[in-house]
Backbone as a ProteinNet text record, in pm:
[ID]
protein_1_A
[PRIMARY]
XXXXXXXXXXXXXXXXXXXXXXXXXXXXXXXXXXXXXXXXXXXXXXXXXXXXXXXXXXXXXXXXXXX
[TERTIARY]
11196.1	11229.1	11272.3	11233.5	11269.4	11319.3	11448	11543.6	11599.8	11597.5	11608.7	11763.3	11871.3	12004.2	12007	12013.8	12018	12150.2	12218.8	12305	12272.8	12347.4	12350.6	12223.4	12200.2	12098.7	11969.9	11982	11895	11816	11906.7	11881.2	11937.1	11977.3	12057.2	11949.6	11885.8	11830	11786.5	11858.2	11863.9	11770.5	11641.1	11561.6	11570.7	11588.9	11629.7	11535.4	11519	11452	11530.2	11515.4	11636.5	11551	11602.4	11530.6	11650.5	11665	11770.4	11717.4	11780	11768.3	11900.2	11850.6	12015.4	12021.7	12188.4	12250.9	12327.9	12413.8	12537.3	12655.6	12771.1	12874.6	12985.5	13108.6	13175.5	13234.2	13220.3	13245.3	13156.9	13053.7	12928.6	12846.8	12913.6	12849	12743.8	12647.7	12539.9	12546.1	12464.7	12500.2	12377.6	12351.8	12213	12287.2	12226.1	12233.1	12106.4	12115.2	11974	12002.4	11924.9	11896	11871.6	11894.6	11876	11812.7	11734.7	11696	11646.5	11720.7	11718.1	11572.9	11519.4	11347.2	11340.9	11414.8	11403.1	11568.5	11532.3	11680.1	11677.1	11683.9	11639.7	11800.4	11812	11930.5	12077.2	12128.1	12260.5	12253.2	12160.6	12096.3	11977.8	11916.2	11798	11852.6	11733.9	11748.2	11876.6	11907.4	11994.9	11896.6	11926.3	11827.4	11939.3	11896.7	12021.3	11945.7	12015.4	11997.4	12123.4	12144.1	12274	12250.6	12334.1	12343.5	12354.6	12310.2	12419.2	12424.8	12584	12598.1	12707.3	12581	12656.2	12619	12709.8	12736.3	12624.5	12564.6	12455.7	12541	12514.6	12564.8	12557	12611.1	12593	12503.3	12635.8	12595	12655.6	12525.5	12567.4	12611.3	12637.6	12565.4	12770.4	12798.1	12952.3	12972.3	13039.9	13028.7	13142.7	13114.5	13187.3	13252.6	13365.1	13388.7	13450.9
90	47.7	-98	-177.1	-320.9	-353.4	-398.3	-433.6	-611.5	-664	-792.3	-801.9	-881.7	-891.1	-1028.1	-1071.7	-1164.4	-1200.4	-1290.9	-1361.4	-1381.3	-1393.2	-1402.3	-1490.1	-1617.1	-1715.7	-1700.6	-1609.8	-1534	-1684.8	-1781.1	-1850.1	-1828.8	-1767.1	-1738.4	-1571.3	-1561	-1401.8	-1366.2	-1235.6	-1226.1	-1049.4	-1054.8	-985.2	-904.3	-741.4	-669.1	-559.9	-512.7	-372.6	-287	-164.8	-43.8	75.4	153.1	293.8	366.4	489	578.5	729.3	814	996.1	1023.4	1126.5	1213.5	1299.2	1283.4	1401.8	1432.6	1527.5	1612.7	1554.1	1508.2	1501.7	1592.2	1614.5	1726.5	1800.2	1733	1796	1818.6	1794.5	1850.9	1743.7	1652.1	1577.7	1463.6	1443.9	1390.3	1248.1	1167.5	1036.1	966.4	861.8	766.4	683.2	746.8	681.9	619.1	512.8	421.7	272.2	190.2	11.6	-23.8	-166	-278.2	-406.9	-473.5	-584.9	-676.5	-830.9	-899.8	-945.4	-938.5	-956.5	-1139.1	-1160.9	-1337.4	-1372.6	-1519.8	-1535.5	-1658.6	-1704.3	-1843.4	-1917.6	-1998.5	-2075.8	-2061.9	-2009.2	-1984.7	-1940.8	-1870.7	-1726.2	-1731.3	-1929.6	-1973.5	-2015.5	-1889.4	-1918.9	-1873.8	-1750.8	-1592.1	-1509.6	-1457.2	-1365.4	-1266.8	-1156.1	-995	-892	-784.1	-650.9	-604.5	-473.8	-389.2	-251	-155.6	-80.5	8.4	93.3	188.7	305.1	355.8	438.3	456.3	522.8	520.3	622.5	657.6	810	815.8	934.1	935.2	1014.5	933.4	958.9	1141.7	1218.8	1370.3	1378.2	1257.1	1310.2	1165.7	1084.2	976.6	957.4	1117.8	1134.3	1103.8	1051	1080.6	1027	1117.2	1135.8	1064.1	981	865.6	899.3	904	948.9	837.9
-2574.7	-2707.4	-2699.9	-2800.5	-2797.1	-2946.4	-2886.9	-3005.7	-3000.7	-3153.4	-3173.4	-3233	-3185.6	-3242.7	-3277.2	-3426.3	-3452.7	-3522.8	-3541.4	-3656	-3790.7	-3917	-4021.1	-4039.9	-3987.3	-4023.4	-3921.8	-3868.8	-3801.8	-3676.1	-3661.4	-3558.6	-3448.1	-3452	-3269.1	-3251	-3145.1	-3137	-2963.6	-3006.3	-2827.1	-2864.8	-2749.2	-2803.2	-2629.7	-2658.9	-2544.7	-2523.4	-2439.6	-2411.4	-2319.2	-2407.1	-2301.5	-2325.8	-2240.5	-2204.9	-2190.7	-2224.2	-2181.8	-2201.4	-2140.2	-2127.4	-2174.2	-2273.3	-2359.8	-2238.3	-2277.8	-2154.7	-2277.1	-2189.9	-2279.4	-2208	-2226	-2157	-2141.8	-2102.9	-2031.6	-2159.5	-2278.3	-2378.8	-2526.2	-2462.9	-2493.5	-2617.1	-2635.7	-2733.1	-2656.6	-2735.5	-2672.7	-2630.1	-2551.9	-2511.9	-2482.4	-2442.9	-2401.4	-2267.3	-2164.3	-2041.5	-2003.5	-1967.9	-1920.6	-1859.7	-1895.4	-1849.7	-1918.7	-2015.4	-2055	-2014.2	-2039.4	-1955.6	-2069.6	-2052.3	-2199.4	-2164.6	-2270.1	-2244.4	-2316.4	-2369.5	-2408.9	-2562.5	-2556.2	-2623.6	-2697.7	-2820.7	-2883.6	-2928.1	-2942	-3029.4	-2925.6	-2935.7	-2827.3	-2714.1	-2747.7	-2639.9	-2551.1	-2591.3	-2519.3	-2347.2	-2295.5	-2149.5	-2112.3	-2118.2	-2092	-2026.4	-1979.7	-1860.4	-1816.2	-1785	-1770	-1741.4	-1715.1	-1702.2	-1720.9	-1772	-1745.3	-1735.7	-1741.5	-1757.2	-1919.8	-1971.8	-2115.7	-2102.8	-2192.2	-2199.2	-2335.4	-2380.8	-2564.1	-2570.9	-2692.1	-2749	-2853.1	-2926.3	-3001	-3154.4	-3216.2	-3385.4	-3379.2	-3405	-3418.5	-3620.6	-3660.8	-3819.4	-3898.5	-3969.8	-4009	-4157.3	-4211.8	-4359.5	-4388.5	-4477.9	-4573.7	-4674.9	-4751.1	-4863	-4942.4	-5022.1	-5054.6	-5192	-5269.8	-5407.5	-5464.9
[MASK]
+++++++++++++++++++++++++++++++++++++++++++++++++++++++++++++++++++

């Protein structure tokens, strides 16, 4: 998957690719374990180069109800 994070004026953009496998963790809610690797970067972010690691939790339920 390749994802673009840009700023308000959309001149600064740091453009990434990550992969991850859902697991369950010890209390059973789901997560995204994988790698990151910044694939390119313009304005602030020109000529940044990376890899990392993730591990984020996965939304269960994004729906609420607002009154």
């Amino acid at each position: 998957m390749i994802c673009s994070l840009s700023n308000n004026n959309d001149s600064n953009i740091l453009t990434i690719s990550w992969n991850c496998n859902t697991t369950a963790a010890i209390n059973g809610d789901p997560n995204c374990s994988g790698k990151l690797n910044i694939v390119q970067g313009s304005g602030i972010f020109a000529g940044v180069q990376g890899f990392g690691k993730i591990n984020m939790p996965l939304a269960k339920s994004i729906y609420d109800k607002l009154s």
